[in-house]
GUVOKOL-933634 format. One line per 2 residues: number of its first residue (from 1); for each residue x, y, z of C-alpha. Coordinates in steps of 0.05 Angstrom, whole numbers, plus 32768, in hexadecimal, padded with zeros to 4 digits. Layout:
BEGIN
NUM = X/Y/Z  ... .
REM end
This chain:
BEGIN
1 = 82F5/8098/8213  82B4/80B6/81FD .
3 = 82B3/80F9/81D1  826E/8121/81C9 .
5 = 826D/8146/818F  8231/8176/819D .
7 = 8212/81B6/817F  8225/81F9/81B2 .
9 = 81E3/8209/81BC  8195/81F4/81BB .
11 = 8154/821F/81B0  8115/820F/81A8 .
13 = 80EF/823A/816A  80AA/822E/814C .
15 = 80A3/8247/8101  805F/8252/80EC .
17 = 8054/8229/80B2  8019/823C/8079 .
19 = 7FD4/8217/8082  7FE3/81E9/803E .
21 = 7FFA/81AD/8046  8043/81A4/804D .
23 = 806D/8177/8024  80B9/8172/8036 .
25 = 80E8/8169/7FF6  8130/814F/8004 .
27 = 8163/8160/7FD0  816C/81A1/7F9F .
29 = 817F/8181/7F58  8152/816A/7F24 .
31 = 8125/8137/7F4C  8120/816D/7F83 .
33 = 8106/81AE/7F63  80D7/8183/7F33 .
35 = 80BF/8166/7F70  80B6/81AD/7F95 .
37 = 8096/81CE/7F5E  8063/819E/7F57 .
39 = 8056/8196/7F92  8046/81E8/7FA1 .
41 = 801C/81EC/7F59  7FEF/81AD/7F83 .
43 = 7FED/81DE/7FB8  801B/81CA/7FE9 .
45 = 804A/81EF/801A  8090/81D1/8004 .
47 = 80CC/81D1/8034  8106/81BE/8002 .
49 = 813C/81A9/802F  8183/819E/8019 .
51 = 81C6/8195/8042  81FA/81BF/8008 .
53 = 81F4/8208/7FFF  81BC/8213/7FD7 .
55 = 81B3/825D/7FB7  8173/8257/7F87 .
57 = 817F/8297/7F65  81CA/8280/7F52 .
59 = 81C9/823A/7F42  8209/822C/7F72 .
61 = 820D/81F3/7F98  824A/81E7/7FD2 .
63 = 8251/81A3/7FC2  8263/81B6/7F76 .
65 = 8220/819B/7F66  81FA/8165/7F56 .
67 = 81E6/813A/7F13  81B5/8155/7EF4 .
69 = 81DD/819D/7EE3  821F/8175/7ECB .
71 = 81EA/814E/7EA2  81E4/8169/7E57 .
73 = 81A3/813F/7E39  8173/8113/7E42 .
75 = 8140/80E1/7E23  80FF/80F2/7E05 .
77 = 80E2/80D1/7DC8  80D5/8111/7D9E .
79 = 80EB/80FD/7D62  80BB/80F2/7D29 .
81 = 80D3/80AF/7D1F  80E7/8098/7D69 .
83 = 80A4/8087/7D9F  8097/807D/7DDD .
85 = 8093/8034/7DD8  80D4/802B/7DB3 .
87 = 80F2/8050/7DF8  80D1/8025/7E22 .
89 = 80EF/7FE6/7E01  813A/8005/7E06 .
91 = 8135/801C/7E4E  8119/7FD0/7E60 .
93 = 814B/7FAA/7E2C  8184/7FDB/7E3E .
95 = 8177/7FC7/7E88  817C/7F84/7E79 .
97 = 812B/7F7F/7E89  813C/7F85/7EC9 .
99 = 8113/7FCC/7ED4  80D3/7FCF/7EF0 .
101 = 80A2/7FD2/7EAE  806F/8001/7EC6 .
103 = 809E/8035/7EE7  80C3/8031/7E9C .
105 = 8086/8042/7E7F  807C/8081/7EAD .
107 = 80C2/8090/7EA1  80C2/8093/7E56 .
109 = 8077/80B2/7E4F  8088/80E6/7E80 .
111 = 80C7/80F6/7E5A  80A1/8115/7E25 .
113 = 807C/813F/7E57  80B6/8158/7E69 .
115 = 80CD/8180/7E30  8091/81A5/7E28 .
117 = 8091/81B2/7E79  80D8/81D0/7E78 .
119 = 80CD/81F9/7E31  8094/821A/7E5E .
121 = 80BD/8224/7E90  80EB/8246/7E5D .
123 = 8117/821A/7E4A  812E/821E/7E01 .
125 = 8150/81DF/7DEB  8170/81D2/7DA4 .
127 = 8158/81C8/7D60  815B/81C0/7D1F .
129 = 8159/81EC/7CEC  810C/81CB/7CDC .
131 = 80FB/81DB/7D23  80FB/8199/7D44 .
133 = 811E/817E/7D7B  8170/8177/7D6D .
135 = 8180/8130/7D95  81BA/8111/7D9B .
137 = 81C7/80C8/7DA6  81DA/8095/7DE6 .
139 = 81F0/8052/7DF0  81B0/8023/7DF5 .
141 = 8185/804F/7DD4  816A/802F/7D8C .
143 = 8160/8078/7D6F  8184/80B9/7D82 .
145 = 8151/80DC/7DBA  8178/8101/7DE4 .
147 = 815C/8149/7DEA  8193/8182/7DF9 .
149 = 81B0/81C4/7DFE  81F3/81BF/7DDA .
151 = 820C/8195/7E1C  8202/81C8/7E59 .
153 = 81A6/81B2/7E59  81B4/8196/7E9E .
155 = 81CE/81E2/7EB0  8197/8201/7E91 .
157 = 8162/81D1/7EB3  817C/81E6/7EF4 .
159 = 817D/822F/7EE2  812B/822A/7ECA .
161 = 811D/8209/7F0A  813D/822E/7F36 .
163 = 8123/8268/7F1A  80D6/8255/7F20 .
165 = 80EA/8238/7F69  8105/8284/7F7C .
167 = 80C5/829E/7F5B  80A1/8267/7F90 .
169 = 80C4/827D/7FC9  80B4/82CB/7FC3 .
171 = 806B/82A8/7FC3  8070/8289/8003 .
173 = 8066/823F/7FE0  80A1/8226/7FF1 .
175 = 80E1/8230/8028  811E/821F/8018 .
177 = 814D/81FE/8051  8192/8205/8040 .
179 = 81C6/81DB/8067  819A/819F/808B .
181 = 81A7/8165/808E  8173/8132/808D .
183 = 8178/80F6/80C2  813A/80D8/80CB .
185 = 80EF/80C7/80B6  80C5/80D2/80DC .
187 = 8086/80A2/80EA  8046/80A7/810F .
189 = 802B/806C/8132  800F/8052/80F2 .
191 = 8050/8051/80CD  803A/808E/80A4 .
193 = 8066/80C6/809E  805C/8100/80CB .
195 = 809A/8132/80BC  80F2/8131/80B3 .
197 = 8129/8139/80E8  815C/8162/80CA .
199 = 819F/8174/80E9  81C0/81B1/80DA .
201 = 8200/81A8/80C4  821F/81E9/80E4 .
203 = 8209/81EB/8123  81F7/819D/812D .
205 = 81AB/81B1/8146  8179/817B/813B .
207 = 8137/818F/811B  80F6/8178/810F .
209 = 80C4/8189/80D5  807E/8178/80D2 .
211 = 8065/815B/8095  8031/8136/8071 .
213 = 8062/8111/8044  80AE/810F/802F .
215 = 80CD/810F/7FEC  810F/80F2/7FE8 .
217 = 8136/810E/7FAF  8185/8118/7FBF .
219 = 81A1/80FE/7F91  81B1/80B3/7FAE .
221 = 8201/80B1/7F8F  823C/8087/7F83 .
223 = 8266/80A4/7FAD  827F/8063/7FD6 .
225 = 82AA/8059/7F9A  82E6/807C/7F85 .
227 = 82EB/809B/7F4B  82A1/80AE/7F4C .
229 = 827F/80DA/7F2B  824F/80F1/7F59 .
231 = 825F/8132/7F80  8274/8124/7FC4 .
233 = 822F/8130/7FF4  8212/80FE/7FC7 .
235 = 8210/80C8/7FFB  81D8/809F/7FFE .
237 = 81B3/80C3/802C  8166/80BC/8019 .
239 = 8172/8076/8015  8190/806D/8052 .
241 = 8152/8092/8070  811D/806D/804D .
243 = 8143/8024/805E  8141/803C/80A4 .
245 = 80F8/805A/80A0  80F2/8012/8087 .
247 = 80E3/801C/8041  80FB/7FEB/800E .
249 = 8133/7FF4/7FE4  813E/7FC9/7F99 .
251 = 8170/7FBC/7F69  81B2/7FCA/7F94 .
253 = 81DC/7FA0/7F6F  81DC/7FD1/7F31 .
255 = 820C/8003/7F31  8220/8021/7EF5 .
257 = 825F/803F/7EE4  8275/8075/7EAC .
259 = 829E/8056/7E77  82C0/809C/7E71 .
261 = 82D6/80B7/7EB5  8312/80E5/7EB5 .
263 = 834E/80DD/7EDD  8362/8113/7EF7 .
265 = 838D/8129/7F28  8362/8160/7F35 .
267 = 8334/814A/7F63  82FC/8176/7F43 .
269 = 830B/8157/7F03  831A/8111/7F14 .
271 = 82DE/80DE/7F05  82BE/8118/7EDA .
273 = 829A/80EE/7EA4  82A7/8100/7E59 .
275 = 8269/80FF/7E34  8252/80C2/7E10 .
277 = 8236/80DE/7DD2  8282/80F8/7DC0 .
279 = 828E/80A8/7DB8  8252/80AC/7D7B .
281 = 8277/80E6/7D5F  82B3/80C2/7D59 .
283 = 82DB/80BE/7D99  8306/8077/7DB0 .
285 = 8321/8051/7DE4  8366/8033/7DDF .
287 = 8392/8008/7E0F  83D3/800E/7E16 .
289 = 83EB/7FE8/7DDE  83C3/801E/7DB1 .
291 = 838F/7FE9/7D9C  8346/7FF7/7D97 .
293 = 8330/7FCA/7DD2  82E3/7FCF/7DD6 .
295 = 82D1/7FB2/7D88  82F4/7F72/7DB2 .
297 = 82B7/7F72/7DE1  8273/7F88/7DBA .
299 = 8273/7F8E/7D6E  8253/7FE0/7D7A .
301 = 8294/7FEC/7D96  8292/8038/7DC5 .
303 = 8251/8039/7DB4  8231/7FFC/7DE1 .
305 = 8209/8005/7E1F  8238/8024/7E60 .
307 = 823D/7FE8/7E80  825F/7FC4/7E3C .
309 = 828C/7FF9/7E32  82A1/7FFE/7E80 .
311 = 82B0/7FB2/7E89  82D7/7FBB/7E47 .
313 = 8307/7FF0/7E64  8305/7FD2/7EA5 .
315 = 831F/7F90/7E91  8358/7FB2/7E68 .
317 = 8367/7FCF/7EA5  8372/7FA3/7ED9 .
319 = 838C/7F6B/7EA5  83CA/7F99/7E9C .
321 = 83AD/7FB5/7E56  83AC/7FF5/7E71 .
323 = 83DB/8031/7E81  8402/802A/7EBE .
325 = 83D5/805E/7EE9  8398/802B/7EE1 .
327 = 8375/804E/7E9D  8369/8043/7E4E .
329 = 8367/8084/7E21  832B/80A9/7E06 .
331 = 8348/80C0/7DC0  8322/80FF/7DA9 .
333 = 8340/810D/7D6F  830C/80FA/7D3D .
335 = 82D5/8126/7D59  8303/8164/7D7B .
337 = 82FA/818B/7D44  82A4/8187/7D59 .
339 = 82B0/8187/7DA2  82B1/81DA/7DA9 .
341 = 8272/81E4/7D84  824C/819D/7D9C .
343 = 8266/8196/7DE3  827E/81DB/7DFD .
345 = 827A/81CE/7E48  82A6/8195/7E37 .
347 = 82D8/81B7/7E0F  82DD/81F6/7E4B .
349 = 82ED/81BF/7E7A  831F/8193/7E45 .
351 = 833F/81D2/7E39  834A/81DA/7E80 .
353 = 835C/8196/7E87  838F/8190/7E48 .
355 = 83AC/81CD/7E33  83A5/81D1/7DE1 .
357 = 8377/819F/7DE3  835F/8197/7D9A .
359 = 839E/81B3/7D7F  83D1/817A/7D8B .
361 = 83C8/8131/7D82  83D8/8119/7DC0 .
363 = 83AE/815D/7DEA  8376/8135/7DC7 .
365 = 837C/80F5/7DF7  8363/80F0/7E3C .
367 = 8365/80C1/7E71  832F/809C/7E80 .
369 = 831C/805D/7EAC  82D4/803F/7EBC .
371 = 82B7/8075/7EF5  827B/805E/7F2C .
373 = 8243/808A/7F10  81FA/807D/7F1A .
375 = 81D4/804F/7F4B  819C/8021/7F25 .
377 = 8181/800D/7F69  815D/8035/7FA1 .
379 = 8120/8039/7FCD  80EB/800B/7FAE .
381 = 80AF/803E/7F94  8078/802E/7F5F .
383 = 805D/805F/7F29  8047/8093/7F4E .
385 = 808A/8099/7F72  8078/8083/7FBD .
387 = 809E/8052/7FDF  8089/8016/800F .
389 = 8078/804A/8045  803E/8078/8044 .
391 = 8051/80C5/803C  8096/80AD/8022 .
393 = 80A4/80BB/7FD7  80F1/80AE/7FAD .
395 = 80FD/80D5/7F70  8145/80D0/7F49 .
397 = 817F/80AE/7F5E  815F/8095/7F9A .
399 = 812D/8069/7F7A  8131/802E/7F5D .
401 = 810E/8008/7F22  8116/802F/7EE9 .
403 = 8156/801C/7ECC  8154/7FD2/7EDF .
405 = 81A2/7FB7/7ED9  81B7/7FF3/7EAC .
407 = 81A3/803B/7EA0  819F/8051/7E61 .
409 = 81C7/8090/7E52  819D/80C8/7E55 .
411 = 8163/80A8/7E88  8186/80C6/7EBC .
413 = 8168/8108/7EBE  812A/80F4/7E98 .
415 = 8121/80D0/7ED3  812F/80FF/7F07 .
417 = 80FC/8134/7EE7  80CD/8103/7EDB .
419 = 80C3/80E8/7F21  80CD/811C/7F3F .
421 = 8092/8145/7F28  806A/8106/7F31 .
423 = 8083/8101/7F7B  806F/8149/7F80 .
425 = 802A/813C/7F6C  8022/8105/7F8D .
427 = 8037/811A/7FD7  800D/8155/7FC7 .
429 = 7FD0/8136/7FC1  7FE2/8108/7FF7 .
431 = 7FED/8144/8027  7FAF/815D/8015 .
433 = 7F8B/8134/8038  7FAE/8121/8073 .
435 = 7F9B/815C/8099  7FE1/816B/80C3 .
437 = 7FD1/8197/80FF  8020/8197/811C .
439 = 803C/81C3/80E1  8075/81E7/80FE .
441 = 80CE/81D8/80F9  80E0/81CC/814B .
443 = 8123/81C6/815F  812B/8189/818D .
445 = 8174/818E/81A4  81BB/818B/8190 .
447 = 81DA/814F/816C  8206/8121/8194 .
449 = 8238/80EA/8179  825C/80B1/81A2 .
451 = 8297/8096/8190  82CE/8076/81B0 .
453 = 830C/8092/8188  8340/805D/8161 .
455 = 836A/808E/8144  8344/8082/8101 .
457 = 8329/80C0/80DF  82E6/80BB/80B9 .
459 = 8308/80E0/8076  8331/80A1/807A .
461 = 82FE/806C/8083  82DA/8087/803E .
463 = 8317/8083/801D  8324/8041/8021 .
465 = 82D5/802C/801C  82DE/804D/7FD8 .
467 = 8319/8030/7FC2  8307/7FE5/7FD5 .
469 = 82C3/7FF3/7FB8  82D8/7FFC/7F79 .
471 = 8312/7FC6/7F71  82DC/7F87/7F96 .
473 = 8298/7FA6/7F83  82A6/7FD1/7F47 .
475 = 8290/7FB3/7EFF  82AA/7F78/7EF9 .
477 = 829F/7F4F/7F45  82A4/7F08/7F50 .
479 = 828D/7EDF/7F96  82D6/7EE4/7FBD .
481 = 82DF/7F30/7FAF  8297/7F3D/7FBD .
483 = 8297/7F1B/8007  82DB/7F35/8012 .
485 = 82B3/7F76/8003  827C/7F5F/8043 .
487 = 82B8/7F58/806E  82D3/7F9E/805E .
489 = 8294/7FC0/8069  828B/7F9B/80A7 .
491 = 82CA/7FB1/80BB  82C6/8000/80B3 .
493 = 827B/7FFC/80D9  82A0/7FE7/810B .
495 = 82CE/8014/8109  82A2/804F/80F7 .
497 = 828C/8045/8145  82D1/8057/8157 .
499 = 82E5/8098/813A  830D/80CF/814A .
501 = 82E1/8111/8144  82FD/8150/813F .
503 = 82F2/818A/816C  82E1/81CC/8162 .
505 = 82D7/81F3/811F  82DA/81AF/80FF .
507 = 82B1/8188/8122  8270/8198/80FD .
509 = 829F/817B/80B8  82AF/813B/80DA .
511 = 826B/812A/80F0  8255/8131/80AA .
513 = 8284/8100/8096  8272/80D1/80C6 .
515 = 822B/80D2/80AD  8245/80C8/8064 .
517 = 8270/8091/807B  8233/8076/80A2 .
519 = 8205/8070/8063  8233/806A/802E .
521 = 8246/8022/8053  81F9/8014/8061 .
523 = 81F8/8021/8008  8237/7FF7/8006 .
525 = 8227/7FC0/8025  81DB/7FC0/8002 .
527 = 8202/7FBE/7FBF  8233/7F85/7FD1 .
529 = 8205/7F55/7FF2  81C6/7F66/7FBA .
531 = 820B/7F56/7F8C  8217/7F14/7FAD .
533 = 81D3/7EFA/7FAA  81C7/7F05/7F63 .
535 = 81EE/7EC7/7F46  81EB/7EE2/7EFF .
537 = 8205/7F1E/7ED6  81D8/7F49/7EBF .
539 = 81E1/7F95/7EA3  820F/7FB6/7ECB .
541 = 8213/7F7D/7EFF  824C/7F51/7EE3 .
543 = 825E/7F16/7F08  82A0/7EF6/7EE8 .
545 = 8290/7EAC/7F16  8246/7EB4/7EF6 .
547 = 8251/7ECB/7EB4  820F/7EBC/7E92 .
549 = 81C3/7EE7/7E9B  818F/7EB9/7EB7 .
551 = 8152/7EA9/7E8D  8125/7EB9/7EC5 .
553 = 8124/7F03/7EDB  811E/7F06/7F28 .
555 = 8125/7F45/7F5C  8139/7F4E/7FA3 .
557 = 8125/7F90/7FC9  8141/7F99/800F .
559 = 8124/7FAB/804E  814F/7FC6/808C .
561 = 8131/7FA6/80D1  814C/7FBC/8111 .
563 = 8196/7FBA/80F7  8190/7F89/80C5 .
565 = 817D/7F74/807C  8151/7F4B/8067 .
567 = 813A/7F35/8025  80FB/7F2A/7FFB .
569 = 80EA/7F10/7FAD  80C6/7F4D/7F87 .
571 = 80AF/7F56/7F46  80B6/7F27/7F15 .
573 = 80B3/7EE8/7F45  80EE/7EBD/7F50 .
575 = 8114/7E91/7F85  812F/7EB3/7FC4 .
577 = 8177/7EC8/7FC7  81B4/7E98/7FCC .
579 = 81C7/7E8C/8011  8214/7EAD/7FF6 .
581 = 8214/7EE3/802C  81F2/7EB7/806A .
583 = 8220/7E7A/8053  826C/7EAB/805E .
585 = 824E/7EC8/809D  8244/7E81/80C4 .
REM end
């Protein structure tokens, strides 16, 4: 049996669109309003499109939001005695030189730009009592660099941005789109972009929106793992669309995971990192047996790069080091008495979390375990932020090449910000000069899904995507978890095809989850195969049967042709992939 799952109704509208050119911007955090607001000061009309619940003038998003307001710093070389080109050499050495050099370079000279951008914006971040910057340090980083306000400055971005956006929107700059979902690039007949088809995830219409170019900026996510991090419509959606736009995508094998992800059994809680710096002010992990594990595995102890510390706690873990619900502890108590005053967004939530926290020994020690967190890899773009396709630009956690095997804490939003005003410029300019004549949002029809029920539901399917993600792909992998991994993912796109689909009220929910499902497995199985091929461990890619980093630094970006993937050399030359995946399908 067949089931339709269609919107009630179809209309046709016409919205008169403003003679600039029009640049559509996919995704609200960081990436998204840099990208939007630099776009509109070029001159652009800006349709920011998001699928949560997006209220400018209150900050809220449905979803619980995304990174870049949980995020409380980031990198700029301010310092008197820190530079530019010392932070180019840790973001390339802390990615195992894996990153793409010039796109580092843009990274960490933008960075710089950035501060004085957002203070003029009206951001006020903290400083010394001499008037420079206060910055605190990270993991990889030779000198401490990371800019803040006490640890809520991803908060207060959002709040500055959101603000000028509001002011842009009263202008008639930009239109916000709340609660579309976008499905697919769209190309003219020279493979350039010509516009977005968005769905609406209430009423399941399909939509069309003219454009000059597209800036993908949602936030790309971890959230085929479980625990993640990420919030939960962080699912891989721009590069799903740009891979089947056929844009290249890079550097899937790295995934990097928190060190410091709380278990919760609050699902709100649960995977919620705990701030690195709190391990420089003190803070250690302990097994089971009590012991200070991580001084066994790199001689700067909490304080090595993520992906040192999160092998270390993983391997306690699943060699039975750990406590019996799969964790090590985070022991607090040599920095709670400075987490109130340093960290006060973490001490609301620990207080929430732990009753008395700070007051009693044991209140002081939480339970941790390695959490998926931040994807290296993404859609293939160059230093001006467009990808492979014309009119198509990546800023944030979509793109790929800045953090090479392992990002750097505190890159994170410096990248977002970064690229995405330099996507916004760029698609502006490019827009400019296209000269659209079809600028107008159409709706073409309602939304219709086939599938053959099985008695599965989607919600399920994730689950155990998640959970076998983590265990066969998480930080530690080896060859026979990793194709065991291919054969999983095979087996839930098949079943994906065969769903059972609610009816009614819910039906709208279900077909959401169906698309997550749909390109959180297209992510997955990018990530296990790019995994496979690379016969080496590097940064956050750890392979236990190929323990050692290759002398020779090689990439492999990914391109998705008419159903399938196929794979390329890039960068820094090198042989062609292993024959691993080919060799377990015949």
């Amino acid at each position: 049996m067949t089931v339709n799952t269609t919107a009630n109704t179809a209309r046709t509208t016409s919205v008169p669109a403003a003679s600039a050119p029009r640049v559509i911007v996919v995704g609200a955090g960081g990436a998204g309003l840099a990208a939007a607001i630099e776009a509109a000061a070029e001159g652009a009309h800006v349709v920011l499109v998001t699928k949560a619940v997006y209220e400018h003038a209150r900050h809220r998003w449905a979803s619980a939001g995304g990174c870049t307001w949980k995020t409380h710093a980031f990198n700029a070389a301010v310092a008197p005695d820190d530079s530019v080109a010392a932070h180019i050499e840790d973001t390339l050495a802390g990615g195992a030189y894996a990153g793409d050099e010039d796109i580092v370079r843009t990274l960490c000279e933008g960075a710089l730009g950035l501060v004085e951008w957002l203070e003029g914006l009206g951001l006020r971040f903290e400083k010394s009592g001499d008037g420079r910057f206060a910055t605190r340090p990270f993991g990889g980083n030779g000198a401490p660099r990371a800019v803040h306000l006490e640890d809520r400055l991803g908060f207060h971005i959002q709040r500055v941005l959101g603000e000028r956006l509001a002011r842009l929107v009263q202008e008639g700059r930009v239109e916000v789109r709340s609660g579309l979902r976008a499905m697919e690039i769209l190309l003219d007949a020279d493979g350039a972009v010509r516009g977005l088809e968005v769905l609406s995830v209430e009423s399941l219409e399909i939509l069309e929106i003219a454009a000059d170019s597209v800036i993908l900026a949602d936030g790309g996510g971890t959230s085929m793992y479980a625990p993640s991090a990420a919030s939960t419509d962080k699912t891989c959606d721009g590069l799903a669309l740009g891979l089947r736009a056929g844009a290249e995508a890079i550097d899937m094998e790295y995934v990097q995971f928190h060190p410091t992800g709380l278990a919760s059994d609050v699902p709100t809680y649960d995977g919620m990192p705990v701030e690195e710096a709190v391990r420089f002010d003190g803070a250690t992990l302990l097994n089971r047996d009590g012991e200070r594990f991580m001084l066994r595995y790199d001689p700067l102890g909490e304080q090595a790069t993520r992906d040192k510390v999160s092998r270390g706690a993983y391997r306690e873990i699943m060699e039975g080091r750990g406590f019996p619900d799969a964790t090590v502890r985070l022991d607090l108590g040599a920095c709670a008495h400075v987490v109130p005053e340093r960290y006060p967004a973490l001490y609301e939530r620990l207080c929430l979390i732990r009753p008395g926290f700070g007051s009693a020994a044991d209140a002081s020690v939480l339970a941790v375990r390695p959490t998926a967190h931040f994807l290296m890899g993404g859609l293939r773009i160059d230093s001006t932020a467009r990808t492979t396709i014309p009119g198509l630009y990546a800023a944030g956690e979509t793109a790929g090449g800045a953090h090479g095997a392992n990002r750097l804490g505190g890159n994170g939003l410096s990248e977002a910000l970064v690229f995405g005003r330099i996507a916004g410029r760029h698609a502006a300019a490019l827009s400019a000069g296209t000269g659209l004549r079809e600028q107008h949002i159409r709706v073409t029809g309602p939304y219709r899904m086939d599938v053959s029920p099985d008695g599965a539901c989607p919600e399920a399917l994730l689950q155990l995507l998640r959970r076998e993600m983590y265990f066969k792909a998480g930080p530690i992998r080896t060859a026979r978890d990793l194709l065991a991994m291919t054969d999983t993912v095979a087996a839930l796109e098949e079943r994906r095809e065969k769903l059972d689909i609610a009816s009614g009220p819910r039906a709208a929910g279900q077909v959401q989850t169906c698309l997550d499902l749909e390109n959180l497995l297209l992510a997955s199985r990018l990530i296990v195969e790019s995994a496979l091929l690379r016969e080496e461990s590097r940064g956050a890619h750890h392979r236990e049967d190929f323990p050692s980093t290759a002398a020779r630094i090689t990439g492999n970006a990914v391109v998705h042709d008419s159903g399938k993937l196929a794979w390329k050399p890039v960068r820094r030359g090198g042989a062609r992939p292993s024959d691993a995946v080919a060799e377990h399908r015949r």
